[in-house]
MOPAC internal coordinates of N, CA, C and O (Angstrom, degrees):
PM7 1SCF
backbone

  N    0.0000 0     0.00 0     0.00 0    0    0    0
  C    1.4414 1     0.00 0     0.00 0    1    0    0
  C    1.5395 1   108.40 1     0.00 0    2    1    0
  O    1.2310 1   117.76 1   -61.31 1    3    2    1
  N    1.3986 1   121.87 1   118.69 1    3    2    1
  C    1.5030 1   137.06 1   167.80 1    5    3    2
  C    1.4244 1   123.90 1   -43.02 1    6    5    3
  O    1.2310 1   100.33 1  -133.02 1    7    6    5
  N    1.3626 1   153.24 1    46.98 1    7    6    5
  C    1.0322 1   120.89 1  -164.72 1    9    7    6
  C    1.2786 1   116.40 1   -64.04 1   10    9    7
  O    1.2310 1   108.38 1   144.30 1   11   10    9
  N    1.3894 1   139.33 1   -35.70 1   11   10    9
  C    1.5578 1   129.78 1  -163.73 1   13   11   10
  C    1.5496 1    98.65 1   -92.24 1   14   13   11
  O    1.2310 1   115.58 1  -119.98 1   15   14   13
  N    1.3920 1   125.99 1    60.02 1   15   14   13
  C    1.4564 1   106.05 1  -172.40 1   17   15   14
  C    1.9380 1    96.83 1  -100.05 1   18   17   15
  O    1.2310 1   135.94 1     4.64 1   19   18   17
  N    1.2622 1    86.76 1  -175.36 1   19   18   17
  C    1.9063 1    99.22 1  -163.77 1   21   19   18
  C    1.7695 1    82.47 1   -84.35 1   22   21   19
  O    1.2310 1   122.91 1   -32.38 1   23   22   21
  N    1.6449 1   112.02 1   147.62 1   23   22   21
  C    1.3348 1   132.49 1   176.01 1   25   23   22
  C    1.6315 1    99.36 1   -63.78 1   26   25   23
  O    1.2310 1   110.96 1   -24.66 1   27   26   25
  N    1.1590 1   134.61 1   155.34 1   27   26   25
  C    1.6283 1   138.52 1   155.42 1   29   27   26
  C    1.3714 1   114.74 1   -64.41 1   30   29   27
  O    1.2310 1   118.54 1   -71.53 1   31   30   29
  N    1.2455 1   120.38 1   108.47 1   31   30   29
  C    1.5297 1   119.86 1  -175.74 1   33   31   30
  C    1.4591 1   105.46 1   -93.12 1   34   33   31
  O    1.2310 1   123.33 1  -105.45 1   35   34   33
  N    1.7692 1   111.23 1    74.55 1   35   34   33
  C    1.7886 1   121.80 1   172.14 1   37   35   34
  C    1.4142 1   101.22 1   -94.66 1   38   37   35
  O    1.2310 1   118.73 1    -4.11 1   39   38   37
  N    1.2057 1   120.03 1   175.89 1   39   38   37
  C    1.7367 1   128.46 1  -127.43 1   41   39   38
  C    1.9176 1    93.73 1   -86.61 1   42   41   39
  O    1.2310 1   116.52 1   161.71 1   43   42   41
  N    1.4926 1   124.22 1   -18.29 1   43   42   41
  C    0.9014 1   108.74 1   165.54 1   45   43   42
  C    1.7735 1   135.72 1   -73.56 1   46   45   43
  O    1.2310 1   131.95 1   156.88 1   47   46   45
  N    1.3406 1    94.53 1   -23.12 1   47   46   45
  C    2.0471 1   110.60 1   163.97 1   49   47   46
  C    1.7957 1    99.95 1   -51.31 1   50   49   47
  O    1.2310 1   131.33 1   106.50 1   51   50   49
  N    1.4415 1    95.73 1   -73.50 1   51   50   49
  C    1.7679 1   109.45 1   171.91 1   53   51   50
  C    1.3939 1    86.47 1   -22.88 1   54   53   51
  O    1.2310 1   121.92 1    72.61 1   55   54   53
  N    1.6181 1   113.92 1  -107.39 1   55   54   53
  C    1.7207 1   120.14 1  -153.47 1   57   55   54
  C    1.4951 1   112.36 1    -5.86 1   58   57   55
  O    1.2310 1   132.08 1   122.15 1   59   58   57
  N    1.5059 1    94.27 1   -57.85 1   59   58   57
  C    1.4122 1   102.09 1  -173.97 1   61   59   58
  C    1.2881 1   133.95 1   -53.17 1   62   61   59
  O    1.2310 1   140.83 1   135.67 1   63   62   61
  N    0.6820 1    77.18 1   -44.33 1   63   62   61
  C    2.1528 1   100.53 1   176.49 1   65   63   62
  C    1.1946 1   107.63 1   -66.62 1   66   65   63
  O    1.2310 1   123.86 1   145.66 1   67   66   65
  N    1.3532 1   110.19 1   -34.34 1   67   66   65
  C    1.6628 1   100.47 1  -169.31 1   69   67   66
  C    1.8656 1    94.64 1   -91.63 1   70   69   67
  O    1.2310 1   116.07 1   141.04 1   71   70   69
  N    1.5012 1   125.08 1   -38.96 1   71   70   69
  C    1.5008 1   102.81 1   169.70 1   73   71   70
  C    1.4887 1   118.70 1   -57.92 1   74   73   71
  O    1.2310 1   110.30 1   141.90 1   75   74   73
  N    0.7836 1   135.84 1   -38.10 1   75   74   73
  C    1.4212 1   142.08 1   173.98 1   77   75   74
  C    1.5669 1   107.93 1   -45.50 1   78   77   75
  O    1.2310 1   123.71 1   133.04 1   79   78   77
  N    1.3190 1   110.48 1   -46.96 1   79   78   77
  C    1.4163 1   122.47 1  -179.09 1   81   79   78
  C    1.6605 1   107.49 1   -63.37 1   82   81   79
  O    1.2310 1   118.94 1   142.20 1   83   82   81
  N    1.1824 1   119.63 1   -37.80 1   83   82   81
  C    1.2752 1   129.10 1  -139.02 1   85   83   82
  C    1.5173 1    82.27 1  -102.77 1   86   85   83
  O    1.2310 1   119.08 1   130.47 1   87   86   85
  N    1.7238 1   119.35 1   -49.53 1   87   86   85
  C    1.7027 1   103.03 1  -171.51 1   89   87   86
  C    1.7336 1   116.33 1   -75.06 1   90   89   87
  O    1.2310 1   132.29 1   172.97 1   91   90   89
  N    1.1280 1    93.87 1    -7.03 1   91   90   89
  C    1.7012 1    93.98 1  -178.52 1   93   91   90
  C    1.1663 1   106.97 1   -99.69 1   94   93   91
  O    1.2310 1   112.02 1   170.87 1   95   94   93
  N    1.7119 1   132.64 1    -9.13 1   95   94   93
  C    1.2630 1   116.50 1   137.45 1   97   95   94
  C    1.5269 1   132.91 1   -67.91 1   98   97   95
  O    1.2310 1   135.80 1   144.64 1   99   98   97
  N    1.3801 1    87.02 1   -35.36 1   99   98   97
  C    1.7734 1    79.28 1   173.07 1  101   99   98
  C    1.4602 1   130.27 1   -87.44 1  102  101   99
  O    1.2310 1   122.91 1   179.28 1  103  102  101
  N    1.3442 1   112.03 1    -0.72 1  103  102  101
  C    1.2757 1   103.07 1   141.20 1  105  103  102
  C    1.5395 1   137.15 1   -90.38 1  106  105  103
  O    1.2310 1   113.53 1   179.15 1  107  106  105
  N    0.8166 1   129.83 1    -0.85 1  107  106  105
  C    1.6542 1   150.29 1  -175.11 1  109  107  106
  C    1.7479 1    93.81 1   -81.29 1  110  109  107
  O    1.2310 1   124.21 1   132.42 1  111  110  109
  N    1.6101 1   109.52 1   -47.58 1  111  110  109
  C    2.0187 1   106.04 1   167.72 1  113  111  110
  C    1.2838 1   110.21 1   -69.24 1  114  113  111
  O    1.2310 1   124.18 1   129.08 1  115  114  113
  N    1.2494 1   109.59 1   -50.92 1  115  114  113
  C    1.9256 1   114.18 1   174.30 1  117  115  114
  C    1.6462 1    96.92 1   -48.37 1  118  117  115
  O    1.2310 1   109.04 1   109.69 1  119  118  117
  N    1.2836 1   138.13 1   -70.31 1  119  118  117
  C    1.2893 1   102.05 1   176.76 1  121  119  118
  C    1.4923 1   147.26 1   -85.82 1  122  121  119
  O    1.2310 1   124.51 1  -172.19 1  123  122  121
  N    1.3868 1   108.95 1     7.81 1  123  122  121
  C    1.7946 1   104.71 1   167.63 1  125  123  122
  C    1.5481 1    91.80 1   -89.57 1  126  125  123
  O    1.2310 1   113.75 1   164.32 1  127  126  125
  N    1.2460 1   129.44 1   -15.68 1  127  126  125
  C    1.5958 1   123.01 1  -170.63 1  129  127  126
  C    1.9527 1   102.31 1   -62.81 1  130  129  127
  O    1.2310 1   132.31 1   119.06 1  131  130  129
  N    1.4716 1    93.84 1   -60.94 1  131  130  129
  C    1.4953 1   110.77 1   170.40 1  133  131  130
  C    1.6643 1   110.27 1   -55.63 1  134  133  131
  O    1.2310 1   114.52 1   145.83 1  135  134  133
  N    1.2132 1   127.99 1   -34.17 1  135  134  133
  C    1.7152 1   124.07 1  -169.82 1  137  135  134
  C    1.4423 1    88.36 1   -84.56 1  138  137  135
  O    1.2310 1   102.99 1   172.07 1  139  138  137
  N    1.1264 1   148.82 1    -7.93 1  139  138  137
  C    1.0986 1   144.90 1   175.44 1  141  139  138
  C    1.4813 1   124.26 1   -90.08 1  142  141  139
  O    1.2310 1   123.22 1   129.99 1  143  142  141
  N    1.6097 1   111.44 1   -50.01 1  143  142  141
  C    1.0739 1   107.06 1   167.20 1  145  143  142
  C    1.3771 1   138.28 1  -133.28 1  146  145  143
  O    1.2310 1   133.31 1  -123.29 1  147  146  145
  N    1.2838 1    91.88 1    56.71 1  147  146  145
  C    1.5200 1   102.11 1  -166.03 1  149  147  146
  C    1.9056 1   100.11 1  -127.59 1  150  149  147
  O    1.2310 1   121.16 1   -80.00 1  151  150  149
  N    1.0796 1   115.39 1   100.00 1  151  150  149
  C    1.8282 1   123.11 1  -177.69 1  153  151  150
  C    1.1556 1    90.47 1   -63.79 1  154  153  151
  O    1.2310 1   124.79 1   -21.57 1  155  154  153
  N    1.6756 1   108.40 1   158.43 1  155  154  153
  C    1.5203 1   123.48 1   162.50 1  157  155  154
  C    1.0412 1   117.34 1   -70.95 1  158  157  155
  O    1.2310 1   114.73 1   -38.87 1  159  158  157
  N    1.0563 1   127.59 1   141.13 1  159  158  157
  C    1.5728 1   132.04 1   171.16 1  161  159  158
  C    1.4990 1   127.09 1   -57.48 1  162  161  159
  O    1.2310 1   128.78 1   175.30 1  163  162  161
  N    1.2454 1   100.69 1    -4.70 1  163  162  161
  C    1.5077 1   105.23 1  -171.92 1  165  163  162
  C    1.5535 1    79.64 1  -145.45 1  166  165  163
  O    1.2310 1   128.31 1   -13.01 1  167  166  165
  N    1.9060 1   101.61 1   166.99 1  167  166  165
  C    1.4276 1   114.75 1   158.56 1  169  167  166
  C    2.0446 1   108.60 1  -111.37 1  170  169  167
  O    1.2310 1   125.56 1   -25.05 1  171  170  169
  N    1.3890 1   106.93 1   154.95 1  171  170  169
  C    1.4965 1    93.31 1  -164.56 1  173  171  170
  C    1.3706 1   110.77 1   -63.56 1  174  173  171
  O    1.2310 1   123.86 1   -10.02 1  175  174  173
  N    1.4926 1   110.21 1   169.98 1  175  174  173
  C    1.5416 1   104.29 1   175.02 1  177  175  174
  C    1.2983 1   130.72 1   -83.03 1  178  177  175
  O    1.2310 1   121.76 1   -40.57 1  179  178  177
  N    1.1624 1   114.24 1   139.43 1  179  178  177
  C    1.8817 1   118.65 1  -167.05 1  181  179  178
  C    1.4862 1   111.72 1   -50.20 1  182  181  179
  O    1.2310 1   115.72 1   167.69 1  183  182  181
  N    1.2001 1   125.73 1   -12.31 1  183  182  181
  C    1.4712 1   144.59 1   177.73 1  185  183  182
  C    1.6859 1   112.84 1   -82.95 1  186  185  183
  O    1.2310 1   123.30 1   164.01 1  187  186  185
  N    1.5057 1   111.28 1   -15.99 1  187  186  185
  C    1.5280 1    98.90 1  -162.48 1  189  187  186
  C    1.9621 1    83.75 1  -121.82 1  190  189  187
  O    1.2310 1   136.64 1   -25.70 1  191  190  189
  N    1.3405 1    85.38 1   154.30 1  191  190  189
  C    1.9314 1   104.30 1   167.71 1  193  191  190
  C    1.3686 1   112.71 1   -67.33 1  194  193  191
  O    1.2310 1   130.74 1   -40.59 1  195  194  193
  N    1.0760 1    96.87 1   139.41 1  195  194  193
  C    1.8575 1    98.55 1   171.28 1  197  195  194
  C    1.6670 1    96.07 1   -66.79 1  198  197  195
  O    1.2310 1   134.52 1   -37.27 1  199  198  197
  N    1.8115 1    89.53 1   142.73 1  199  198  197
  C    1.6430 1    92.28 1   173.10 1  201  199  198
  C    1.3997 1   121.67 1   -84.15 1  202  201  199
  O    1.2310 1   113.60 1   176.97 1  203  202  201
  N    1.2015 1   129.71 1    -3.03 1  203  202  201
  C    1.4882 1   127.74 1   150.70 1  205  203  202
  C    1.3524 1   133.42 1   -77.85 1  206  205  203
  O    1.2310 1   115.30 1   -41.16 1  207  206  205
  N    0.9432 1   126.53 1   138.84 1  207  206  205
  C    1.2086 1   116.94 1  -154.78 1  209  207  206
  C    1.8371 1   102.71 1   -92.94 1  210  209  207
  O    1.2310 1   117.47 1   -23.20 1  211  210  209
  N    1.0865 1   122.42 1   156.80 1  211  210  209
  C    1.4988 1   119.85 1  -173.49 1  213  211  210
  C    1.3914 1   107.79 1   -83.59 1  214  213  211
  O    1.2310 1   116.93 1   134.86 1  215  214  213
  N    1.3889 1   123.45 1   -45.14 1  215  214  213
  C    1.0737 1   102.34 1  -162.70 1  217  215  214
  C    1.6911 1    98.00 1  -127.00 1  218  217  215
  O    1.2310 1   115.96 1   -26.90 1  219  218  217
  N    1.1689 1   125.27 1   153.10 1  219  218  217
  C    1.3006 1   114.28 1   175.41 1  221  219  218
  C    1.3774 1   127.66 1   -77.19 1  222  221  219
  O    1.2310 1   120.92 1   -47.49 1  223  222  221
  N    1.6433 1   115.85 1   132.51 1  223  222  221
  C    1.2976 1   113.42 1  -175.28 1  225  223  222
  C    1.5674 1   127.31 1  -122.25 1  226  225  223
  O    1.2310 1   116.90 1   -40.75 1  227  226  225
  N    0.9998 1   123.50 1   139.25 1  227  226  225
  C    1.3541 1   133.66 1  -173.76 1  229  227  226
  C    1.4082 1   105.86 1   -64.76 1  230  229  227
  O    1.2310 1   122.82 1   -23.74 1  231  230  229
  N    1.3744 1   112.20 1   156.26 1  231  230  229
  C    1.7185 1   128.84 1  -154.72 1  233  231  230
  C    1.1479 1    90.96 1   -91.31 1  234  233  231
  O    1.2310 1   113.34 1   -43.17 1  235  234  233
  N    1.9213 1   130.19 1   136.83 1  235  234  233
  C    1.5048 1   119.74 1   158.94 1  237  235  234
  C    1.7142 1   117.23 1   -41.27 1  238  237  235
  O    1.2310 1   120.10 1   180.00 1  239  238  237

């Protein structure tokens, strides 16, 4: 008797796999859709550095 044998992959494993497939693409568009057009709610504060840096800098 097998205990560690491989599961039966019949058409309901499939289904599955393929929704799984399908919601983690569609959220992956749901969020560059949203990183795209969705502004911050605020602008940063005049007190803090922009987090990019201006000019590019070489590594110590």
């Amino acid at each position: 008797m097998a205990r560690h044998r491989k599961p039966a992959s019949g058409p309901t494993h499939q289904a599955r796999r393929r929704l799984a497939v399908s919601l983690a693409g569609a959220s992956a568009l749901a969020a560059t859709f949203l990183t795209l057009t969705v502004e911050p709610s605020a602008p940063p504060a005049p007190d803090r550095l922009p987090t990019a840096p201006l000019q590019p800098q070489a590594a110590p």
